[in-house]
C-alpha positions as CSV (number, residue, x, y, z in Angstrom):
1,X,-6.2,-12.4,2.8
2,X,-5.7,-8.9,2.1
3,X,-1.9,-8.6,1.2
4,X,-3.6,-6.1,-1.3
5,X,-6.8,-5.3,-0.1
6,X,-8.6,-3.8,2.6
7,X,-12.0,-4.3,3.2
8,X,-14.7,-2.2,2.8
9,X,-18.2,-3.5,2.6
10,X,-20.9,-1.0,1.6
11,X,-24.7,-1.4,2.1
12,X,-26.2,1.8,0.0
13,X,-24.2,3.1,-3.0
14,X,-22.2,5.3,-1.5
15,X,-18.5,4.9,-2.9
16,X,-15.3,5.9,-0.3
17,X,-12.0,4.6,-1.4
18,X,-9.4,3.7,1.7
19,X,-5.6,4.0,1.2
20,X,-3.8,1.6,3.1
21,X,3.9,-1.8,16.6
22,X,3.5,-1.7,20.0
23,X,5.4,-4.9,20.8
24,X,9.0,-5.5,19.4
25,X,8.9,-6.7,15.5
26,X,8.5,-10.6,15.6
27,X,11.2,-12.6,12.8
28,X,9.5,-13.0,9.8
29,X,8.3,-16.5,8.8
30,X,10.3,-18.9,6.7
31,X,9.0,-20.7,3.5
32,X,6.8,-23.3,5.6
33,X,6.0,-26.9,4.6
34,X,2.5,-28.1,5.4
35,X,1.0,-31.1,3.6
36,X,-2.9,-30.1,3.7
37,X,-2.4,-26.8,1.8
38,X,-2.2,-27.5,-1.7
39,X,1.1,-25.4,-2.9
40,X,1.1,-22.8,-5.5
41,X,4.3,-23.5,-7.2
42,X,5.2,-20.6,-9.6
43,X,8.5,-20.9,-10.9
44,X,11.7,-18.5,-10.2
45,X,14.8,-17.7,-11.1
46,X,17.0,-15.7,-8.9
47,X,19.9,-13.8,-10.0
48,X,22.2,-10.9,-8.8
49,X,24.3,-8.5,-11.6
50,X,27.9,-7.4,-10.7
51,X,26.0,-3.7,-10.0
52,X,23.8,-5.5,-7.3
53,X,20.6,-5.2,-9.4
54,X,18.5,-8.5,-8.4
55,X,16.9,-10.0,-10.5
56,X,14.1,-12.3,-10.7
57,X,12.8,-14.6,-13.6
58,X,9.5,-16.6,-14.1
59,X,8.5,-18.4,-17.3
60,X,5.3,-18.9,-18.2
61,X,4.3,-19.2,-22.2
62,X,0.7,-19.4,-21.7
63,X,0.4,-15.7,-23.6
64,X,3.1,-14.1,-25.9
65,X,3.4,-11.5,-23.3
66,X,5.6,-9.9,-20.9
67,X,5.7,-8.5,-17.3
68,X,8.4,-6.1,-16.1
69,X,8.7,-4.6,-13.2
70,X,11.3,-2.4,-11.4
71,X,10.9,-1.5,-7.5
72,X,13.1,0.1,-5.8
73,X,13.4,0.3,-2.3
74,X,12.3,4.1,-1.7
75,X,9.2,5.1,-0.4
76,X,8.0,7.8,1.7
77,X,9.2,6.0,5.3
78,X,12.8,6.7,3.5
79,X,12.3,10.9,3.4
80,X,13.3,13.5,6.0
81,X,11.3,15.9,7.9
82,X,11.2,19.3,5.6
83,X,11.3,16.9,2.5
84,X,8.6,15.1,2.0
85,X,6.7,14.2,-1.4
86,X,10.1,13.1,-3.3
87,X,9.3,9.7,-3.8
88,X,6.0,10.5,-4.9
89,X,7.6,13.3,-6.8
90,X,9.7,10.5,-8.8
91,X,6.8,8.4,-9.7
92,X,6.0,11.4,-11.9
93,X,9.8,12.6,-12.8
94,X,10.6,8.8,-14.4
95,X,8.3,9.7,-17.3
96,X,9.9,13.2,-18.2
97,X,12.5,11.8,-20.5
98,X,16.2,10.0,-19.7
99,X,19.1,10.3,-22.1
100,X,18.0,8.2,-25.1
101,X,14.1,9.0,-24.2
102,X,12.3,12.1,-25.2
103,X,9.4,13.7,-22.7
104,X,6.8,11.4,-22.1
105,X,7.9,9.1,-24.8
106,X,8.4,6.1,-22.9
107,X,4.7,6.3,-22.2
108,X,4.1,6.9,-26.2
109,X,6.6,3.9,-27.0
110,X,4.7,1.1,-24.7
111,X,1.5,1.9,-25.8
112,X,1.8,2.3,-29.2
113,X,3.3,-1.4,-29.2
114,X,0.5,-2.7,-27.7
115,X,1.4,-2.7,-23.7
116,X,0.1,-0.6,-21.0
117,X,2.5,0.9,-18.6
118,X,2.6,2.6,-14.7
119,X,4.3,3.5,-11.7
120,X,2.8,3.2,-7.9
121,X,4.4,4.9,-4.7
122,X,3.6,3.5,-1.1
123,X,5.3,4.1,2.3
124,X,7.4,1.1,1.3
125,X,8.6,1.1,-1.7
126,X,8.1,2.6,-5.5
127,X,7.3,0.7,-8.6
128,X,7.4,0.9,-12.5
129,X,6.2,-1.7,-14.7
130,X,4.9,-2.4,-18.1
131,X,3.3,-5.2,-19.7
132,X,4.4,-6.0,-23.5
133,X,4.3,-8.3,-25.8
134,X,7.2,-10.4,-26.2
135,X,8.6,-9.5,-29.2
136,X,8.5,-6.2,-27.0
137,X,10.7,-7.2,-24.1
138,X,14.1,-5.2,-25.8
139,X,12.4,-2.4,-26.0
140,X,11.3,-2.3,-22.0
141,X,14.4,-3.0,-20.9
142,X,15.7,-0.3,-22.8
143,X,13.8,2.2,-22.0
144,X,13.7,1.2,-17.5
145,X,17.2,0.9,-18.4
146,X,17.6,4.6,-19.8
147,X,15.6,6.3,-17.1
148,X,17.7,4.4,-14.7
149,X,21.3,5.3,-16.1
150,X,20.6,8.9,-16.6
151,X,17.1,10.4,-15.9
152,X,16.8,14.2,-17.3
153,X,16.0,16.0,-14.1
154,X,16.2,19.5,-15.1
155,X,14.7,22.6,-13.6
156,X,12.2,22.8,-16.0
157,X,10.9,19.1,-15.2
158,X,10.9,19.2,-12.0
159,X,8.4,22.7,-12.0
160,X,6.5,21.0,-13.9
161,X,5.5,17.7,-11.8
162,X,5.8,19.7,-8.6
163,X,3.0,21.6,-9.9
164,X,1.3,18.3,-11.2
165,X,1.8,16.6,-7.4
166,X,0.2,19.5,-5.8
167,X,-2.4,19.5,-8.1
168,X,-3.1,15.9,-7.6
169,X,-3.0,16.6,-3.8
170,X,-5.4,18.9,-3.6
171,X,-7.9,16.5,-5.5
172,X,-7.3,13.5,-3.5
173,X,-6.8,14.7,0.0
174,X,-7.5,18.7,0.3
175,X,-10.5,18.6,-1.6
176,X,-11.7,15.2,-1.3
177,X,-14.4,14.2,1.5
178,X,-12.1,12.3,4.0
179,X,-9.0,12.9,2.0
180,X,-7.2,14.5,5.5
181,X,-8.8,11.9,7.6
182,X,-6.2,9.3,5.9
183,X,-3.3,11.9,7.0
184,X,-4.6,12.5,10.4
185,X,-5.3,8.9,11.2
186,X,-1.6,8.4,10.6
187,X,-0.4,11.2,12.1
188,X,-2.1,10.4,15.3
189,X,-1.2,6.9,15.6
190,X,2.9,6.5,14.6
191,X,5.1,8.5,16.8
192,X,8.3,7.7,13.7
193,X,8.6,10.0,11.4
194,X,8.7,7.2,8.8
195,X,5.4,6.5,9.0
196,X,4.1,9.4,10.6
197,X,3.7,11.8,7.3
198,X,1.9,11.1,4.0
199,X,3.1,9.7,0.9
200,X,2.1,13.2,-0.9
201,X,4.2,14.9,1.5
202,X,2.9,18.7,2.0
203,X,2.7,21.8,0.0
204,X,5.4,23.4,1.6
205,X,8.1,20.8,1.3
206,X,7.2,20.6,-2.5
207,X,7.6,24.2,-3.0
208,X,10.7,24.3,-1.2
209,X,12.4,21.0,-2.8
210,X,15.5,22.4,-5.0
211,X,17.1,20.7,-7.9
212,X,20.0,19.9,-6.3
213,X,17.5,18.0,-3.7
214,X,15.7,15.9,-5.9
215,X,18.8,15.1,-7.9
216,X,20.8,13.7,-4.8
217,X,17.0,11.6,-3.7
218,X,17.6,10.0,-7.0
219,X,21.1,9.3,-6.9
220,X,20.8,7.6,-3.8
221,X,17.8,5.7,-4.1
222,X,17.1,5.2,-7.8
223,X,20.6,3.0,-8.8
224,X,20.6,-0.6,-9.4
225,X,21.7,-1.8,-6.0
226,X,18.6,-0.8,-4.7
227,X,16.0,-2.0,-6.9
228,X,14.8,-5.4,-8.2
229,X,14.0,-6.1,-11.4
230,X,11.5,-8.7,-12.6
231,X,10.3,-10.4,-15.0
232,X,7.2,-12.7,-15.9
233,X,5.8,-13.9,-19.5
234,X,6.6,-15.9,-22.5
235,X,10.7,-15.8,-22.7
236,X,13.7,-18.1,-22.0
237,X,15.3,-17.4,-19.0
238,X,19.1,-17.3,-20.2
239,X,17.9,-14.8,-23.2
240,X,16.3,-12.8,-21.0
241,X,18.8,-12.9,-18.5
242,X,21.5,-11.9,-21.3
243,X,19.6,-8.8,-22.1
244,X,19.2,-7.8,-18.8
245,X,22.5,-7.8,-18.0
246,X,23.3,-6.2,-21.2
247,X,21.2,-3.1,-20.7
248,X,21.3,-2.7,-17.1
249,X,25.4,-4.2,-16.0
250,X,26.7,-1.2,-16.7
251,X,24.6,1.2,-15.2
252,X,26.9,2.5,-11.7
253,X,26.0,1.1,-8.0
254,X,25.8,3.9,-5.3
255,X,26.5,3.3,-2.0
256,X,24.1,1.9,0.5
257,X,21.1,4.3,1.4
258,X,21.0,4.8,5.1
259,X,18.8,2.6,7.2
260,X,15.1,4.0,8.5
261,X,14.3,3.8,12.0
262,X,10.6,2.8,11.8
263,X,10.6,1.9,15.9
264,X,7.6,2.6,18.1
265,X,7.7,3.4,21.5
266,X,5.2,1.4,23.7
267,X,2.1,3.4,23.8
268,X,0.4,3.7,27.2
269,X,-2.7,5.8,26.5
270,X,-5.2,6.1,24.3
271,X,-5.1,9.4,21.7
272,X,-8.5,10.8,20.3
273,X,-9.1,13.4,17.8
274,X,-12.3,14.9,16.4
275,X,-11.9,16.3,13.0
276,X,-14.3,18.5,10.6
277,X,-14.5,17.9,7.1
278,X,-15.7,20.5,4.7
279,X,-16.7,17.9,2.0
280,X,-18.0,15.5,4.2
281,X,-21.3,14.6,4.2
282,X,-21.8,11.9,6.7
283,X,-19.3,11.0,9.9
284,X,-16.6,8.5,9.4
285,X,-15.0,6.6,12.8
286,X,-11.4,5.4,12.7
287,X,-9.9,3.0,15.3
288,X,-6.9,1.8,14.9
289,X,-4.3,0.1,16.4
290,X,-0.4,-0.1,16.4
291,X,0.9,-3.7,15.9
292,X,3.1,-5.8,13.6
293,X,5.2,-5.7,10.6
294,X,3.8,-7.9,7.5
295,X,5.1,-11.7,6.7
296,X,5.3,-12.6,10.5
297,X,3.0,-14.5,12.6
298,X,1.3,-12.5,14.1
299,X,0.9,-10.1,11.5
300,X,-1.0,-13.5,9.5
301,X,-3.5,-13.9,12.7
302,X,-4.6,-10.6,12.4
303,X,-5.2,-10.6,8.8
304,X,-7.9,-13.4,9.3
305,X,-9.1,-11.6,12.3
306,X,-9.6,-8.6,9.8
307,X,-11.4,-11.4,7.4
308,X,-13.3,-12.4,10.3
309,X,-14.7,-9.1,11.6
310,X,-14.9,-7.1,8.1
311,X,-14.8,-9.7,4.9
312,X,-18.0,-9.0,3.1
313,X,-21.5,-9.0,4.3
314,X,-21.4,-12.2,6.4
315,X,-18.7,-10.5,8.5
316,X,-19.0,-10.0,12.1
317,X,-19.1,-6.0,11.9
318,X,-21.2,-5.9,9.1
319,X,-23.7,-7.4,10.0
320,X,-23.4,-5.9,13.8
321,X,-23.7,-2.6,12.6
322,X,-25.1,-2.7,9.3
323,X,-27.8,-5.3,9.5
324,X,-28.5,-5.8,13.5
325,X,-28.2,-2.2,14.8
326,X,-28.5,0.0,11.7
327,X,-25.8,2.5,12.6
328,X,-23.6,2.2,9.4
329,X,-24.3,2.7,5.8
330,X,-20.6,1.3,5.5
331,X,-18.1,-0.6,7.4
332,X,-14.3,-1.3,6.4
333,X,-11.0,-2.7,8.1
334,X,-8.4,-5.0,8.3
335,X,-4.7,-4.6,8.7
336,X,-2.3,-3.0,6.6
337,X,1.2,-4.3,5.3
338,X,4.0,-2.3,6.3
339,X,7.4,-3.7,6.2
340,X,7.4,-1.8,9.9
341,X,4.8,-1.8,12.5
342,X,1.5,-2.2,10.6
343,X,-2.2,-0.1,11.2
344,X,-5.2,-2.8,12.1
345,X,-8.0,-0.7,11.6
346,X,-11.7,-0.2,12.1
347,X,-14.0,2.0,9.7
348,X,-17.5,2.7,10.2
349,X,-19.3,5.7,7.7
350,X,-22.4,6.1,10.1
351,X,-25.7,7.7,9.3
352,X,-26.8,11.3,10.0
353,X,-27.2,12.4,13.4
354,X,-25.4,8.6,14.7
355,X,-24.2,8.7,18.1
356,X,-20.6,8.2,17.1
357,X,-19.9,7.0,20.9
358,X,-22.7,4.0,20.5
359,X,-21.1,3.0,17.2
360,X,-17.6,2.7,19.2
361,X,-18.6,1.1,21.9
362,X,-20.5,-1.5,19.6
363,X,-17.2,-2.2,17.8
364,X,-14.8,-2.5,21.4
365,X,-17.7,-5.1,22.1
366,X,-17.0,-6.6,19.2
367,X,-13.1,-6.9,20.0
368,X,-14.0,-8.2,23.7
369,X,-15.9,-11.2,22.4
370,X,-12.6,-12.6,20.3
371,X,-10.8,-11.8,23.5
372,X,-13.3,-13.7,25.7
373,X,-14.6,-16.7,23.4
374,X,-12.5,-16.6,20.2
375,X,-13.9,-17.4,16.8
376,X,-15.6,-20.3,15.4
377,X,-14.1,-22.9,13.0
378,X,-16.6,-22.1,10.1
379,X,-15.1,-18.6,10.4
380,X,-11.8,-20.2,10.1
381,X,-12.9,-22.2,7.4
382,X,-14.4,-19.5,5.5
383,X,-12.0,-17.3,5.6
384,X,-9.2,-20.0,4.1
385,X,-11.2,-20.5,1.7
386,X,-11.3,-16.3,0.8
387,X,-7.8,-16.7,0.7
388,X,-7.1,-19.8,-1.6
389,X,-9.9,-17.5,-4.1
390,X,-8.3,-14.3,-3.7
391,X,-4.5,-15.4,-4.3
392,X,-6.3,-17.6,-7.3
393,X,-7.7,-14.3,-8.6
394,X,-4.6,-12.0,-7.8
395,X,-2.5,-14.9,-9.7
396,X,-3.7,-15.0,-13.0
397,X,-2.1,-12.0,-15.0
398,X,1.6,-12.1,-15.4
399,X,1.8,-8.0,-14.1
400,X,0.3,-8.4,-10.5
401,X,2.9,-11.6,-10.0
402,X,5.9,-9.7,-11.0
403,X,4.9,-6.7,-9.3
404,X,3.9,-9.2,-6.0
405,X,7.3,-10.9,-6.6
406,X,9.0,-7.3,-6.1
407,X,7.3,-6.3,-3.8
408,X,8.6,-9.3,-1.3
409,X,11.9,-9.3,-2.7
410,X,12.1,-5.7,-1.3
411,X,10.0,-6.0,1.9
412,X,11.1,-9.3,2.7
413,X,14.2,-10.5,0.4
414,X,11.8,-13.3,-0.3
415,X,10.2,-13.1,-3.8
416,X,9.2,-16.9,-3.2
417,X,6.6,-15.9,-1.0
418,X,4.4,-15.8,-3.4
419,X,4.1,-20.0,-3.3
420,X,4.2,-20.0,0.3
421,X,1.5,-17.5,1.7
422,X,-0.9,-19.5,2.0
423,X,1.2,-22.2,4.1
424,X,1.5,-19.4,6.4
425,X,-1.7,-18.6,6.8
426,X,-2.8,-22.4,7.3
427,X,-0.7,-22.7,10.3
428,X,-3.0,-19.3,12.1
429,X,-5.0,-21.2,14.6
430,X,-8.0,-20.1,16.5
431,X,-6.1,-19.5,19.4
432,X,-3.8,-17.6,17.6
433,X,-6.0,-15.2,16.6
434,X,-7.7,-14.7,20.0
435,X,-4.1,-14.5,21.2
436,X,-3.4,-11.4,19.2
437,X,-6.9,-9.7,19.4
438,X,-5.8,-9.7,23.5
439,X,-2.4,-8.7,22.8
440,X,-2.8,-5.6,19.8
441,X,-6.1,-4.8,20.6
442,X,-6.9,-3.0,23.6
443,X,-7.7,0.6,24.9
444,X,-4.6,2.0,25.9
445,X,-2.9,1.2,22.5
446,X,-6.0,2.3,20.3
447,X,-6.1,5.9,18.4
448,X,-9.2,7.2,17.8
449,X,-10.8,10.0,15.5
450,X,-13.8,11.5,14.2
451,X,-14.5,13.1,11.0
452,X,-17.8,15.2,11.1
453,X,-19.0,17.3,8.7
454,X,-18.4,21.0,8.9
455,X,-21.2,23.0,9.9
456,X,-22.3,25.1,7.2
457,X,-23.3,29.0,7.4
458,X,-26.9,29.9,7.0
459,X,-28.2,31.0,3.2
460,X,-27.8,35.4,3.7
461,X,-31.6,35.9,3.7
462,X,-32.0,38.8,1.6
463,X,-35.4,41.7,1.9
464,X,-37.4,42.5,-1.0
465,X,-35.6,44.9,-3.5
466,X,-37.4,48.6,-3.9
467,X,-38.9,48.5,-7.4
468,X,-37.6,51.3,-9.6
């Protein structure tokens, strides 16, 4: 189950972190009813304010805590071609200061109260959230509130965190060991622009992003009828609900930001790429394919073929080309969640001198086998039971569930989905899963590349020096 995780199974101590169709977009799964699953029944509250902000509340007075969370339906699918970065951009502009907020206060406020505080930015969607205790929960609102209403974007801010983006940039992708491989892989494989560019967006763009840019991204994709707000922890619902709608009601709806085409044209060939990497030390093969968007059946088959063929170290691939062969010091994969056509991907960090072509070929074997006989029901089995464990785990703190509840209210308009997952996923059969591996995973619709290290100059052999 990897709604949040993707796979990566190691067998030295080598540390890599991974970031995160083909066939027409399936309709997404309704809340399912099926009697052998034990349901997760999380309480919720739905609401909608006269501004369009939706809201969503769920109880829980185990902790005198709270969980807030705004996401707003931007992310980097939603930017243009010459302006990328500006969702990004925002996760660092929210904390510059509003009207009632000085620069970087909001930070200082939640922390000095005892909370911790954050933003994320994905392809899909942005988030903010904090985590306070619940004596706390006016002055969150107030201050998500503020930044919402009337964010200081000046020129002086934004020069500022476009130089703090690029910065960031050029330690996580430009200077990191496979940090362009991430870029590349995505380039390569999504012919829409939505998906096609990274989440950083490029040097260029940044530098030429105006104020009157930015301000206009934010206008149109930071108001309240774009975002959802909620809310988890120790409070009442209709006192909580009564300060929401007193600090966020009045704040102005914009109109509706336009639609993103995220359609794929069938793919008939397979693309391949080899790459050098100057701070790569070992070569890195990614195979990926084009296939569905997230909450829809077939997008839940392949996320248990993912389990199957990459969770942990009794996973088919590991212990193919980790154990058996020896041709990997690491293998990751799995499929991504995209609210458009999602990446299901193979990783394999192979050692020195590996025949990257053997290592391929070991993995297309791999596929051909759950084409030809399917998996097995302890496989099945094993990986249900990953999933009951992991959503257990994710569950517990009151942050990840209202940031999960945002997240599905935005991708899906379903922040319910939280109690139904795992119905979904108990209704993927074996045939199912063989079913998609023949349908996503062939040649024709793979993309391909290799990361090699760059070839480094011989050391300047100096002569002996002339004594004086």
């Amino acid at each position: 189950m990897k709604r949040f995780l993707f796979h990566w199974v190691a067998a030295a101590a080598l540390s890599l972190c991974i970031a995160g169709g083909v066939a027409s977009a399936p309709q997404q799964i309704a809340p399912a009813q099926a009697a052998v699953v034990p349901k997760v029944q999380i309480p919720i509250q739905q609401f909608t304010l006269e501004n369009g902000l939706r809201v969503v509340l769920s109880e829980d007075h185990a902790a005198p805590t709270v969980s807030l969370c705004i996401t707003f339906d931007v992310g980097s699918r939603n930017e243009l071609a010459g302006h990328t970065g500006f969702a990004h951009l925002f996760e660092h502009m929210m904390f510059q200061g509003s009207q009632n907020v000085g620069k970087g206060e909001h930070l200082i406020l939640v922390r000095v109260n005892g909370g911790d505080v954050n933003g994320t930015t994905t392809q899909d969607s942005t988030n903010y959230f904090e985590r306070v205790p619940a004596n706390q929960l006016d002055m969150a609102l107030f201050l998500e509130s503020d930044r919402m209403r009337a964010l200081r974007i000046n020129q002086a801010n934004l020069d500022n965190q476009r130089n703090t983006v690029q910065e960031e940039r050029r330690l996580r992708i430009d200077n990191q060991a496979y940090g362009k491989t991430y870029e590349i892989v995505d380039g390569l494989a999504y012919d829409s622009f939505a998906y096609k560019h990274s989440a950083m967006g490029s040097m260029d763009d940044l530098n030429a992003a105006s104020l009157e840019d930015v301000a206009s991204f934010f206008k149109t994709y930071y108001a309240p009828n774009n975002a959802v707000l909620t809310l988890v922890g120790d409070f009442k619902t209709p006192e909580a609900l009564a300060k929401i709608k007193k600090y966020f009601e009045d704040i102005p709806s914009q109109p509706a930001p336009p639609a993103v085409d995220v359609a794929e044209p069938a793919r008939t060939a397979q693309r391949r790429l080899q790459v050098e990497d100057s701070f790569a030390k070992l070569p890195r093969l990614d195979i990926v394919y084009k296939t569905v968007p997230g909450n829809t059946p077939d997008w839940y088959a392949l996320d248990m073929l993912g389990d199957i063929l990459f969770g942990g170290t009794s996973s088919r691939l590991y212990q193919l080309l980790v154990k058996e062969k020896a041709v990997a010091l690491q293998v990751g994969g799995g499929i991504a969640e995209r609210r458009g056509p999602s990446l299901f991907q193979a990783i394999a960090l192979m050692k020195p001198g590996q025949d990257a072509g053997e290592v391929e070929t070991l993995i297309n074997e791999e596929f051909e086998r759950v084409k030809k006989d399917g998996v097995t029901q302890a496989e099945m089995d094993k990986v249900r039971i990953q999933d009951r464990l992991a959503q257990a785990a994710g569950l517990t703190g009151t942050l990840n569930r209202a940031r999960t509840m945002g997240r599905d209210a935005v991708y899906f308009h379903d922040p319910g989905l939280i109690n139904t997952a795992l119905v979904n996923y108990s209704e993927v059969t074996a045939a199912d899963i063989q079913r998609v591996a023949r349908q996503y995973l062939g040649a024709e619709q793979s993309t391909v590349v290799l990361t090699v290290p760059k070839a480094q100059p011989p050391p300047t052999q100096e002569g002996p020096r002339e004594k004086q």
